[in-house]
N, C-alpha and C positions, 0 to 999 in steps of 0.2 A: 865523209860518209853522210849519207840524207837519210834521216830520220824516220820511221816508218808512216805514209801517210797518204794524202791526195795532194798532186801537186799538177802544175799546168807545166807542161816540156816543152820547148822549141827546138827542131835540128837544127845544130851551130854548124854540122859542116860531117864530111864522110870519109873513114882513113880506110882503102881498101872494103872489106864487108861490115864495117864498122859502122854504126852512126853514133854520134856525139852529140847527147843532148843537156841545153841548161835547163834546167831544174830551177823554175822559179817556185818562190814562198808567196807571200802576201802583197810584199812591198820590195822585196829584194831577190835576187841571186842565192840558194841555196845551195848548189852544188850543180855538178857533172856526173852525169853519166853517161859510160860506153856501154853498146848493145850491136847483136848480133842486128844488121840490116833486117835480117827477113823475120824477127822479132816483132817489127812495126808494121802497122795495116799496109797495103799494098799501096793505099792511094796518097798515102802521109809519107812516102819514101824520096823525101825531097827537101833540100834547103827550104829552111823559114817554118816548116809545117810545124803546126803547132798540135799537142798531142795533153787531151787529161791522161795523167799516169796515175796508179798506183804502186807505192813502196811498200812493200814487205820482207822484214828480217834483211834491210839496208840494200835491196833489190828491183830491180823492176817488176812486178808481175802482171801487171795490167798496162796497156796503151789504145787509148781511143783516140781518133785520129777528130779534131774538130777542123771542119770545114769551113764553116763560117767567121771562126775567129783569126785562122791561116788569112782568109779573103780579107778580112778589117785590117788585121795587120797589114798586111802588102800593100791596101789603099791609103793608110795613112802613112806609110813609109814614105810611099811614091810621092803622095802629096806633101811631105815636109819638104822632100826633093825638090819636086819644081818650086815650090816658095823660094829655098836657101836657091834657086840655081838662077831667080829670076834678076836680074841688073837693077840695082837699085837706083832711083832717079836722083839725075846731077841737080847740085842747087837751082841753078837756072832754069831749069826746065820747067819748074810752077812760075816763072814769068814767059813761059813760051807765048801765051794767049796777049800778053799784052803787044801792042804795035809798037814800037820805038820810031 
């Protein structure tokens, strides 16, 4: 159960008219919650969106759909992506410049 409060949600993923969201705290993972799809703003009804909630009485009753934070996330996702997906260089290749 999540506590009643303000929390930042992200959609983890959608079981039939479901969506499934984590319920982040501060620093950590606070919980899950499930919610009727058509609950959520029309434009946040997608993996990754991220959503200020509010809890009351261990419920959802509010979800604002932030746009700009959905966008940073996705940019910095992508870009840890290409970094880990980049070929790391062979020893040798920092004497490539020298002539032998």
């Amino acid at each position: 159960m999540i506590d009643d409060g303000t929390y930042t949600a992200v959609v983890d993923r959608f079981e039939n008219d479901l969506a499934v969201l984590l319920v982040e705290g501060e620093e950590e993972l606070v919980g899950e919650s499930v919610v009727d799809r058509e609950a959520l703003p029309e434009d946040g009804q997608h993996v990754d969106a991220v959503f200020s909630v509010v809890v009351e009485d261990q419920e959802l009753a509010e979800a604002t759909y932030q746009e700009h934070e959905t966008e940073d996330r996705s940019e910095a996702a992508q870009s840890r992506f290409d970094r880990l997906s980049e070929r790391p260089p062979e020893a040798n290749d920092e004497n490539s410049d020298d002539p032998e």
